[in-house]
Kinemage of the C-alpha trace (Angstrom):
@kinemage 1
@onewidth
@group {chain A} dominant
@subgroup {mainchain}
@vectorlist {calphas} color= white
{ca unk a 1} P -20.299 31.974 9.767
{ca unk a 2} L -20.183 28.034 9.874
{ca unk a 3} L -16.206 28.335 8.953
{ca unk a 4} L -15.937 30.620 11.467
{ca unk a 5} L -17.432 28.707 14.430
{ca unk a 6} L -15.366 25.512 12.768
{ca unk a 7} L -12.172 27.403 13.588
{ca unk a 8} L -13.139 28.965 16.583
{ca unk a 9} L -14.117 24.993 17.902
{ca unk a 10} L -10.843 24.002 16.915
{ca unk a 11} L -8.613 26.562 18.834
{ca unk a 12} L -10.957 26.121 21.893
{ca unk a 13} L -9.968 22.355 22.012
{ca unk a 14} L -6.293 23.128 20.967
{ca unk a 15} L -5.783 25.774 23.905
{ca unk a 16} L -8.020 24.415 26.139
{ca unk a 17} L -6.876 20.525 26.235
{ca unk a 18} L -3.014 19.362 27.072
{ca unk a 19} L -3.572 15.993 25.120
{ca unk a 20} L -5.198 17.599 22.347
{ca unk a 21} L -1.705 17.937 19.931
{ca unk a 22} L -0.065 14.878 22.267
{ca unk a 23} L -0.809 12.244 19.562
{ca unk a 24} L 1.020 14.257 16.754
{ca unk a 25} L 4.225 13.109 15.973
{ca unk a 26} L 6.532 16.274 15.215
{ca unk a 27} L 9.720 14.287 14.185
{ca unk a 28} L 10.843 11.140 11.892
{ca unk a 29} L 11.057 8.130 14.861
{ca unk a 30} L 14.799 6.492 14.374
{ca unk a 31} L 13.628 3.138 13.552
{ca unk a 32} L 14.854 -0.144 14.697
{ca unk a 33} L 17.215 -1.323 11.554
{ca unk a 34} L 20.568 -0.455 10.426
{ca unk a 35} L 19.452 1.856 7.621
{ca unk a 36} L 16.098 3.229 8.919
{ca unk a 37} L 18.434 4.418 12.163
{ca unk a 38} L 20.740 6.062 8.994
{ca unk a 39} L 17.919 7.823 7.621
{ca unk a 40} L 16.937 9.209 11.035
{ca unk a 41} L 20.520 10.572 11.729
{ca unk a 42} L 20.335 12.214 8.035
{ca unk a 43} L 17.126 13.921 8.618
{ca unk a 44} L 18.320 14.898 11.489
{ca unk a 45} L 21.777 16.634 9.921
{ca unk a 46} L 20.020 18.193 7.367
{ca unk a 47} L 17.289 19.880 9.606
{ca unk a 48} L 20.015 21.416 11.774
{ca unk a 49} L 21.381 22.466 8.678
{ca unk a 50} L 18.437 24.168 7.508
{ca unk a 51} L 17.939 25.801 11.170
{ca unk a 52} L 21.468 26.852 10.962
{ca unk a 53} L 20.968 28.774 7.337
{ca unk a 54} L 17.752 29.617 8.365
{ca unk a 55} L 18.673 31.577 11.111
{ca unk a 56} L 21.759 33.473 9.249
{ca unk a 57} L 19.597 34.022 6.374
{ca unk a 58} L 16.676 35.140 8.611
{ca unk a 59} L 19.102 37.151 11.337
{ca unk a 60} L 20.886 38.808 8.618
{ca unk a 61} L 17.483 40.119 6.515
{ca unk a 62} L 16.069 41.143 9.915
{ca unk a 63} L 19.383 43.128 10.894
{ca unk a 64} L 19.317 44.695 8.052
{ca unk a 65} L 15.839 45.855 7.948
{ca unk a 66} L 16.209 47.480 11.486
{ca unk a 67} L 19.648 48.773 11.007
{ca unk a 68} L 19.421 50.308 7.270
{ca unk a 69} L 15.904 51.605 7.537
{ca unk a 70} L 15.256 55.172 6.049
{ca unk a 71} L 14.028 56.595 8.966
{ca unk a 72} L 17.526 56.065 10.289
{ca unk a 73} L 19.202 58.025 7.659
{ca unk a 74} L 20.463 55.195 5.710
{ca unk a 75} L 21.671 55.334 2.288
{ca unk a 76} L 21.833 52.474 -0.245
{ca unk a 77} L 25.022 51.595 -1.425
{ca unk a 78} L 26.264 52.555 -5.083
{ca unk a 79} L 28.236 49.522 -5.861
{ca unk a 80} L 26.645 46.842 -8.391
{ca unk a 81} L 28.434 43.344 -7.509
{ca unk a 82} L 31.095 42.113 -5.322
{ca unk a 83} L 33.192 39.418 -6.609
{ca unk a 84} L 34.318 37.697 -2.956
{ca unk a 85} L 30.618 37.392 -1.815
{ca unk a 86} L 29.679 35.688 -5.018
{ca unk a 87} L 32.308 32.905 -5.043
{ca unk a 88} L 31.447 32.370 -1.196
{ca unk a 89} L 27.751 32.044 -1.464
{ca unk a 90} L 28.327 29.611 -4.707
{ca unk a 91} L 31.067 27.398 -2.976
{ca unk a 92} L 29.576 27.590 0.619
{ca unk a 93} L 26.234 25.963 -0.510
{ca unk a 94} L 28.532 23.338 -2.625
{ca unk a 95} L 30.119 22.177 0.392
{ca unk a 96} L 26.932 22.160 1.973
{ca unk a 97} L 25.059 19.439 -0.194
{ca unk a 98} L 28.689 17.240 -0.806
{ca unk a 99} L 28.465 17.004 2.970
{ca unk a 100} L 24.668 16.174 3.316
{ca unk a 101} L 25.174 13.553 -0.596
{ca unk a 102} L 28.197 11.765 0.990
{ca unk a 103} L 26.062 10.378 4.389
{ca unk a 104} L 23.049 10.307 2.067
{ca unk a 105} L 24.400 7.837 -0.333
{ca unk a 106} L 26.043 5.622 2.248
{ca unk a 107} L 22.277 5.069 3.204
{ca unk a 108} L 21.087 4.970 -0.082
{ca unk a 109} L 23.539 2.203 -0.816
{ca unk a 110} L 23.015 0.260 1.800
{ca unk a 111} L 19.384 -0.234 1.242
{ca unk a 112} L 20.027 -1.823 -2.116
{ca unk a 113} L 22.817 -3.998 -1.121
{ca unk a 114} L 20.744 -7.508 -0.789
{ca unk a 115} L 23.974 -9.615 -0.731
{ca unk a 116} L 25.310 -12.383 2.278
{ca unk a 117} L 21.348 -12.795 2.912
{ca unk a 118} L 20.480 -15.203 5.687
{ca unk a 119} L 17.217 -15.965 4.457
{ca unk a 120} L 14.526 -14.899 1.786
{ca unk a 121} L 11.406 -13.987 1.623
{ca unk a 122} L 8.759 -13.041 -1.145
{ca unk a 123} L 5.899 -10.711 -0.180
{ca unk a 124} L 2.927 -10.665 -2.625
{ca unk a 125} L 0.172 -7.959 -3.142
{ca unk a 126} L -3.257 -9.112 -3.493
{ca unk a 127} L -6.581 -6.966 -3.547
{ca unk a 128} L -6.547 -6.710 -0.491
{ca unk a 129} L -4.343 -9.036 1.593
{ca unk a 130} L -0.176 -10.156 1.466
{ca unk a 131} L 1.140 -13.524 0.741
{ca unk a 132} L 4.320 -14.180 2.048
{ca unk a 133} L 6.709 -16.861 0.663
{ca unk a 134} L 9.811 -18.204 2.868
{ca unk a 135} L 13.617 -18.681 1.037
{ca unk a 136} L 12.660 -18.490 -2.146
{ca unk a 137} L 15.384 -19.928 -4.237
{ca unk a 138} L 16.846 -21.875 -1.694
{ca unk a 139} L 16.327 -24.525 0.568
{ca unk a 140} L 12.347 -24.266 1.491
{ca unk a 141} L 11.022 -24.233 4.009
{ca unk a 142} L 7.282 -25.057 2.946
{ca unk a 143} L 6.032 -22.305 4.646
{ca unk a 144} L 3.443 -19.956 2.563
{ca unk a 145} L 0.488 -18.065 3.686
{ca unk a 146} L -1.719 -15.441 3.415
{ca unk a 147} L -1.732 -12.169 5.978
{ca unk a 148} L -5.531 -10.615 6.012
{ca unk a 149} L -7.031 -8.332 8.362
{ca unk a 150} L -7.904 -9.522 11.146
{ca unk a 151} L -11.098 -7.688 11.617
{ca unk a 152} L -12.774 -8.299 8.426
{ca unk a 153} L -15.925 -7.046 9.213
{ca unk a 154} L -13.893 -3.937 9.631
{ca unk a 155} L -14.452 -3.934 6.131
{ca unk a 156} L -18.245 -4.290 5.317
{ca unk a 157} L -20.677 -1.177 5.557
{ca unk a 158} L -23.030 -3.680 7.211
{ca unk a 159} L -21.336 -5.070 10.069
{ca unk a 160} L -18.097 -2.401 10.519
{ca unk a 161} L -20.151 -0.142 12.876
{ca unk a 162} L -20.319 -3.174 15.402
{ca unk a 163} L -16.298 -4.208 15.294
{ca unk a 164} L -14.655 -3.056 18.748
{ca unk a 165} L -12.188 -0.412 17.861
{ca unk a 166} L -9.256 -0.776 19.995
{ca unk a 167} L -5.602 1.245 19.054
{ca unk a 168} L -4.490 -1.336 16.019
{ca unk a 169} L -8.015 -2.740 15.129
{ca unk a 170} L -6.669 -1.555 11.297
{ca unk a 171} L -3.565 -2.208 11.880
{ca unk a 172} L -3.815 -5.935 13.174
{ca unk a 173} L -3.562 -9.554 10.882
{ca unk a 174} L -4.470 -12.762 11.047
{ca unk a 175} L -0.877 -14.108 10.209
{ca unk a 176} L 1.815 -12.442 11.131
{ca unk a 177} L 5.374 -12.535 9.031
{ca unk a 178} L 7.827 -13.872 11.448
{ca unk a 179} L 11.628 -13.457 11.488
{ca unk a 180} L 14.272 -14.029 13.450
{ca unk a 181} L 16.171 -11.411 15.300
{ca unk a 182} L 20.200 -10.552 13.930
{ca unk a 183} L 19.526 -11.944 10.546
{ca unk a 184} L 19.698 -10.243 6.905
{ca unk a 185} L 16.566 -10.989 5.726
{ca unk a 186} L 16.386 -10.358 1.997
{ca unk a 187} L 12.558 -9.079 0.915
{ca unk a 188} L 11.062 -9.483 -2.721
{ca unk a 189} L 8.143 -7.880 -3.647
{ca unk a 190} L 5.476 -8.242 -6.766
{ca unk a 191} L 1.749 -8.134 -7.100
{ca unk a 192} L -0.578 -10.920 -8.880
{ca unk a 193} L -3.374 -7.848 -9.471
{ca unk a 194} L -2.382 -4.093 -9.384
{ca unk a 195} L 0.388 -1.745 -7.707
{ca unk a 196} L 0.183 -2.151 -3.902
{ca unk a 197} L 3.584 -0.381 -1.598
{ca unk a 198} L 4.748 -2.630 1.386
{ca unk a 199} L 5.315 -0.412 4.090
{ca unk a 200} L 6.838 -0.604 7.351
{ca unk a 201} L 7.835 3.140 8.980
{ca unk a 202} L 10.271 1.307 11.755
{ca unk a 203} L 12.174 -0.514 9.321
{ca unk a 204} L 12.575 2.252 6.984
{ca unk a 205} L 11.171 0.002 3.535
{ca unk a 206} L 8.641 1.594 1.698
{ca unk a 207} L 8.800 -0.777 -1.341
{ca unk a 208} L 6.508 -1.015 -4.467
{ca unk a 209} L 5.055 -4.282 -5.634
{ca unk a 210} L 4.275 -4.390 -8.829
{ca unk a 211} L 2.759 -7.338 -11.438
{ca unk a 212} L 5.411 -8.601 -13.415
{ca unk a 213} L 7.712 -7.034 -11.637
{ca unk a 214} L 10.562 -7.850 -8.925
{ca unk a 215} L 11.471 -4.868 -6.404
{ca unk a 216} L 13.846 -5.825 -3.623
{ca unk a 217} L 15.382 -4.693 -0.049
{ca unk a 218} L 15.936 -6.264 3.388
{ca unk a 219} L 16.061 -6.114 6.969
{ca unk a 220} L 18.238 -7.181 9.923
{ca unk a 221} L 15.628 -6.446 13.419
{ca unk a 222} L 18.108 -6.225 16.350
{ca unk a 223} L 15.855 -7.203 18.882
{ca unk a 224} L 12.096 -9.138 19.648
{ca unk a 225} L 9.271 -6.511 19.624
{ca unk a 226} L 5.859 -6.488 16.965
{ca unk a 227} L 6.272 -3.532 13.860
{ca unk a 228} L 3.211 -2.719 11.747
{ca unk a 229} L 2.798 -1.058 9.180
{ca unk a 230} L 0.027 -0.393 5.651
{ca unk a 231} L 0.003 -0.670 2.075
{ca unk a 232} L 1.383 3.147 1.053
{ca unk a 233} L -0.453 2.590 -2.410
{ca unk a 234} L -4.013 3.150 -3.109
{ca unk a 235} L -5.008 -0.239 -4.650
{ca unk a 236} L -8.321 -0.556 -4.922
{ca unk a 237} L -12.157 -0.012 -2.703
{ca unk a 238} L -10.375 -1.794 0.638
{ca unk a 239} L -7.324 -0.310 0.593
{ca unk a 240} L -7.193 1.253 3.757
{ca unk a 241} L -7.840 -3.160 5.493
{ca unk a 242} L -4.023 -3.873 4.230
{ca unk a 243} L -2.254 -3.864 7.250
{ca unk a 244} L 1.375 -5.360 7.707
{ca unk a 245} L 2.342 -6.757 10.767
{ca unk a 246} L 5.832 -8.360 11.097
{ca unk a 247} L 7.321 -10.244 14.131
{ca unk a 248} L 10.408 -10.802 14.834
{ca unk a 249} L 11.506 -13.578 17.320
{ca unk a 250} L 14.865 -15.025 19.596
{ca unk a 251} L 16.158 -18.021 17.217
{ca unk a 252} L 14.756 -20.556 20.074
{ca unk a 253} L 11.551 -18.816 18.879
{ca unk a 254} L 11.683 -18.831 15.531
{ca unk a 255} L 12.587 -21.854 15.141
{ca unk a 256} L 9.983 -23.217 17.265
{ca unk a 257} L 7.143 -21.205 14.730
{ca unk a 258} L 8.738 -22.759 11.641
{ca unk a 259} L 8.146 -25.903 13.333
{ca unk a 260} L 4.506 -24.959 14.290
{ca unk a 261} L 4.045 -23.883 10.629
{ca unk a 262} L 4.997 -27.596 9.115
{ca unk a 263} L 2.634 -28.840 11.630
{ca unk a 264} L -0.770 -26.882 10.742
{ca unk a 265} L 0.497 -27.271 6.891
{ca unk a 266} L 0.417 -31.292 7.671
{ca unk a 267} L -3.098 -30.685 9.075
{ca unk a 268} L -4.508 -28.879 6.431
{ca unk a 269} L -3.072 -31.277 4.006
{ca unk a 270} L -4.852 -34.370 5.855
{ca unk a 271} L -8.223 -32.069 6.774
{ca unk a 272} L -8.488 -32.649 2.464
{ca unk a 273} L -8.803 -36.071 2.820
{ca unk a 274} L -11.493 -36.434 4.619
{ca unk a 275} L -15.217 -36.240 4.086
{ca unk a 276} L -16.566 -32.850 5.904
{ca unk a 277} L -20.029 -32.612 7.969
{ca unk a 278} L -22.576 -29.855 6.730
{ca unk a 279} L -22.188 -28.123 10.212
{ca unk a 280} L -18.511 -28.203 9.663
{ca unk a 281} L -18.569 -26.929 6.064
{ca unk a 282} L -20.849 -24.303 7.082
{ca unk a 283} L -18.329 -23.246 10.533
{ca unk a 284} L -15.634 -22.971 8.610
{ca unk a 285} L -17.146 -21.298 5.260
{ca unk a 286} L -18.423 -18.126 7.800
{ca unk a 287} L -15.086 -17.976 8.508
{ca unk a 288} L -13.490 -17.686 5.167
{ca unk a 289} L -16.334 -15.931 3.914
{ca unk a 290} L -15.963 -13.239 6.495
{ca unk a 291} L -11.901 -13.304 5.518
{ca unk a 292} L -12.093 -13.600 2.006
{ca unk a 293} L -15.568 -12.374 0.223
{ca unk a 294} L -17.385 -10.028 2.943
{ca unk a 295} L -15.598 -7.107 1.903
{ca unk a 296} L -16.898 -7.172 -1.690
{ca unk a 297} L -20.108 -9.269 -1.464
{ca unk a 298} L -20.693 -7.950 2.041
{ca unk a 299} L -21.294 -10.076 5.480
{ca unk a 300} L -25.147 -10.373 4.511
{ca unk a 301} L -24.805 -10.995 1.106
{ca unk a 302} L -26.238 -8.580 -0.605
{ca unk a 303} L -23.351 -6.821 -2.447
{ca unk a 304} L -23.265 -3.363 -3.083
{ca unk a 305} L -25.665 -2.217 -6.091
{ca unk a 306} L -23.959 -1.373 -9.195
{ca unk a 307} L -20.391 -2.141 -8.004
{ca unk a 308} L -20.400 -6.111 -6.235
{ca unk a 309} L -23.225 -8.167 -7.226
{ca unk a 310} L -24.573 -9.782 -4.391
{ca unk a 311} L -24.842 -13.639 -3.651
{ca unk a 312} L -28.361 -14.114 -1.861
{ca unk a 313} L -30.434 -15.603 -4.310
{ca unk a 314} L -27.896 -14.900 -6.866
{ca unk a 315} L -28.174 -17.418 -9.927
{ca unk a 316} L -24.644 -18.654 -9.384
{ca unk a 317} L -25.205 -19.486 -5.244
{ca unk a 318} L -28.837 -21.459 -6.258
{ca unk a 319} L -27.659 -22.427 -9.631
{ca unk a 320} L -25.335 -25.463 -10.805
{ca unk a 321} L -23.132 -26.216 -8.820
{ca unk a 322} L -19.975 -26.868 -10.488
{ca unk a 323} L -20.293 -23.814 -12.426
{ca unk a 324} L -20.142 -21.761 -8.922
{ca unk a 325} L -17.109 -23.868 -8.180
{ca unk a 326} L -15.859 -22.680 -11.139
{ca unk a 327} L -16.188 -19.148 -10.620
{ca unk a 328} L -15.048 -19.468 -7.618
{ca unk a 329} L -11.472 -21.227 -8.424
{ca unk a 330} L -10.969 -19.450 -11.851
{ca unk a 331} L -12.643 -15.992 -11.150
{ca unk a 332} L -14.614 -14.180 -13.886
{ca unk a 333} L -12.474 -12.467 -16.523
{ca unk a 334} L -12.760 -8.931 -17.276
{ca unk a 335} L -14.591 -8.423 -13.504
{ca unk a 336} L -13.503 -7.583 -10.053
{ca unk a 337} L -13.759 -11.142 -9.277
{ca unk a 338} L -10.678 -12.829 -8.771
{ca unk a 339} L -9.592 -16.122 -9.166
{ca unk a 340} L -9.165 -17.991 -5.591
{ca unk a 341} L -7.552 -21.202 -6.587
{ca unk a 342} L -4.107 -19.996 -5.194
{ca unk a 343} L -5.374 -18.409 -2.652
{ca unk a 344} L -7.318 -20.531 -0.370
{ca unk a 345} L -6.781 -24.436 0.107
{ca unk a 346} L -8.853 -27.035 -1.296
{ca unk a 347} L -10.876 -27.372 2.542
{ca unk a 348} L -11.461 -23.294 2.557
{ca unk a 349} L -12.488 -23.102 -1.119
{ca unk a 350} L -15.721 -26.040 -0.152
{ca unk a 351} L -16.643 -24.572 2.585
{ca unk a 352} L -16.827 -21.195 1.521
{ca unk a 353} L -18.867 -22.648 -1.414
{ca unk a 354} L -20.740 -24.188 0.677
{ca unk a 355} L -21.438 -21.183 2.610
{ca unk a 356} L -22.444 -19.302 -0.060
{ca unk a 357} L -25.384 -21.989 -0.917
{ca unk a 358} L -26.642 -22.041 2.123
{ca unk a 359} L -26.906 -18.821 3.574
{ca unk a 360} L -28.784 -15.893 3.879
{ca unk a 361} L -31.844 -17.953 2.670
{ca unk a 362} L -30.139 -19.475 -0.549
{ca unk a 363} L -30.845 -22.662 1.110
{ca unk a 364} L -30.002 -24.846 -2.175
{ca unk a 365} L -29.105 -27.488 0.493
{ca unk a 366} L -25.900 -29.255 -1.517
{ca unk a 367} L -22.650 -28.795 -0.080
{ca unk a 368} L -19.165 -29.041 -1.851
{ca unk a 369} L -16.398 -31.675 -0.636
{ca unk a 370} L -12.207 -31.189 -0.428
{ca unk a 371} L -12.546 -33.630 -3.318
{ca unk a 372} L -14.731 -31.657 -5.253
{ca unk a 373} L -12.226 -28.915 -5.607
{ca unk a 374} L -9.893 -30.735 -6.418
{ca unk a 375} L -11.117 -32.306 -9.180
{ca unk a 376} L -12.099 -29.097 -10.809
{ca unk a 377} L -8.410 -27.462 -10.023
C-alpha cells in the first residue's frame, strides 16, 4: 500500500507540475573545448544512428506482424536462408561502426595528444581537497595551493544543517584553478592518499589520479566563463565536499592573478617571521580548523565515536605539546590521520594547534609559534 501511494505521489507531481522534469538534463551538453565539443558531435551521430536502425528494425518487425498475421491468411515461407540478405546485414553493420570508429578515434586521439603545451599544471588528490601545481618542469611560477570546499561546515553532522544552501554551495572552493583563455594547458594528475577522478563535464576530462601514478590530458577554454565540476571517484567518508572549480581568464587577467598569487605567497612567507598574538592564533586556527580538521574531528570537537576520535579533552590537545605538533605535521601511521606538513604553511599549522588547545574547554592555555613548526619540520 505504502509503494503504492509512493508512486501514485510521484505521478501527481510529474503531471501536475511543468517544472517538475525541467531540471533533468535529457542530452550530453557540447562542452566548451575542442574535444569535449568532438565528443558531443559523436554522441550525437551515433544516436541518430541508432534512431535510424531503430526505426527500420522496429518498422519492419511491426509491418510484418500486421501484414503476415494468420488471421490474414498468411503462410510462412518454405525457404531456409538467403545468401544476398546475409552478406548485406554482415557488411551494412561493418560500414556502420568504420564510420562511427573513424570520428571516434580522431577524438580519442586528440585527448591524449599533450604536445606544443603552453603551460603545465599538476593537480593532486588529497582526502578530501586538490592541490594544484603551476608549469611543472619548466620555468615556475611559484604558485601552489590547495582548492577546499568552501563551505566546510557543509561537511560536519553538527553544523551542516545551518550552512545556507544556495545552487553551487557543493560545488563552490576556496581557490579556484585559474587559466588563461586560448592556451593548451597540459594537466597531470596523481594522488598522495587513495584513487580520487578529476572531473570537469564542460571540458570533457574525466581523469583518474592515482598514488604513484602519472595520468595526463589538457585543455584549451576558448573564452572567460567559471566550469565546475566533482571528484567522479568515491575516495573516502567526504567524498561528496570535492568540488572542482576552474577559471579561466583574458591574458590581461591572468596575468594580473599570477601577479596577485606572488604577492599573498610573499605575505605568508613574512606572516612566519613574526611573533603571533593569542587572539590572532586563535582567529586564524577557527579558520583552518573549520577548512582542514572539522570534517573528521567535527566543528565542536567531539569526533565521531568509533570512527574520528575527538579532540576536546583529548590527551594529545591537553597533553605535551610538542608531541601534538608532532602528530599534527607527521600524522599517525596506520590511522586516518594524515600528515599536514605539506599541506598547510608553517602560520596555519600553529594556529590550528593552537586552536585545538584552546577550545571547546581544552583550555591548556599554551599556544604554538611559526617558529615552533618549523623547528619540528
Amino acid at each position: 500500500m505504502r509503494a503504492a501511494i509512493r508512486v501514485a505521489s510521484l505521478l501527481s507531481l510529474i503531471f501536475t507540475s511543468g517544472q517538475a522534469l525541467a531540471g533533468y538534463q535529457m542530452n550530453l551538453s557540447p562542452g566548451v573545448t575542442t574535444f569535449s565539443q568532438g565528443a558531443y558531435e559523436i554522441h550525437t551521430l551515433v544516436l541518430w544512428i541508432c534512431v535510424v536502425i531503430g526505426t527500420v528494425v522496429f518498422g519492419a518487425m511491426i509491418y510484418s506482424i500486421i501484414t503476415h498475421r494468420k488471421s490474414k491468411g498468411a503462410v510462412a515461407a518454405t525457404f531456409d536462408d538467403n545468401t544476398t540478405i546475409e552478406i548485406v546485414w554482415t557488411v551494412v553493420p561493418f560500414i556502420i561502426l568504420i564510420a562511427m570508429a573513424i570520428p571516434a578515434t580522431r577524438v580519442l586521439l586528440a585527448m591524449e595528444d599533450v604536445s606544443n603545451s603552453d603551460m603545465s599544471i599538476k593537480i593532486t588528490g588529497y582526502q578530501w581537497k586538490w592541490h594544484y601545481d603551476y608549469n611543472v618542469g619548466e620555468k615556475a611560477e611559484d604558485i601552489s595551493f590547495f582548492s577546499n570546499i568552501s563551505t566546510p561546515d557543509a561537511r560536519s553532522l553538527a553544523t551542516s544543517m545551518n550552512v545556507v544552501k544556495d545552487e553551487n554551495y557543493l560545488l563552490d572552493v576556496d581557490n579556484r584553478m585559474v587559466v588563461p583563455v586560448n592556451k593548451k594547458v597540459r594537466l597531470l594528475f596523481t594522488s598522495s592518499d587513495v584513487i580520487h577522478a578529476w572531473w570537469v563535464p564542460a571540458f570533457g576530462v574525466k581523469k583518474d589520479t592515482i598514488p604513484g601514478f602519472i595520468n595526463e590530458s589538457w585543455i584549451n577554454v576558448p573564452e572567460p566563463g567559471v566550469y565546475r565540476g566533482k571528484c567522479a571517484e568515491l575516495c573516502g567518508t567526504n567524498h561528496g565536499f570535492m568540488p572542482v572549480v576552474v577559471e579561466a581568464k583574458s591574458e590581461e587577467d591572468y596575468a594580473a592573478w599570477v601577479a596577485s598569487q606572488k604577492t599573498a605567497a610573499a605575505d605568508v612567507a613574512a606572516s612566519a617571521n613574526k611573533t603571533w598574538t593569542k587572539d590572532e592564533l586563535m582567529a586564524k586556527g577557527k579558520t583552518a580548523y573549520a577548512t582542514n580538521c572539522a570534517a573528521c574531528h567535527q566543528a565542536n570537537g567531539e569526533g565521531l565515536a568509533g570512527v574520528f576520535p575527538g579532540l576536546k579533552g583529548s590527551a594529545i590537545a591537553i597533553g605535551d605539546i610538542a608531541r601534538h605538533i608532532d602528530v599534527v605535521i607527521h600524522g599517525v601511521s596506520g590511522t586516518a590521520m594524515a600528515a599536514y606538513a605539506g599541506q598547510m604553511n608553517d602560520v596555519d599549522l600553529a594556529a590550528v594547534i593552537t586552536y585545538e588547545r584552546n577550545a571547546w574547554g581544552n583550555n591548556a592555555g599554551d599556544m604554538v609559534q611559526p617558529s615552533d613548526i618549523k623547528a619540528a619540520r
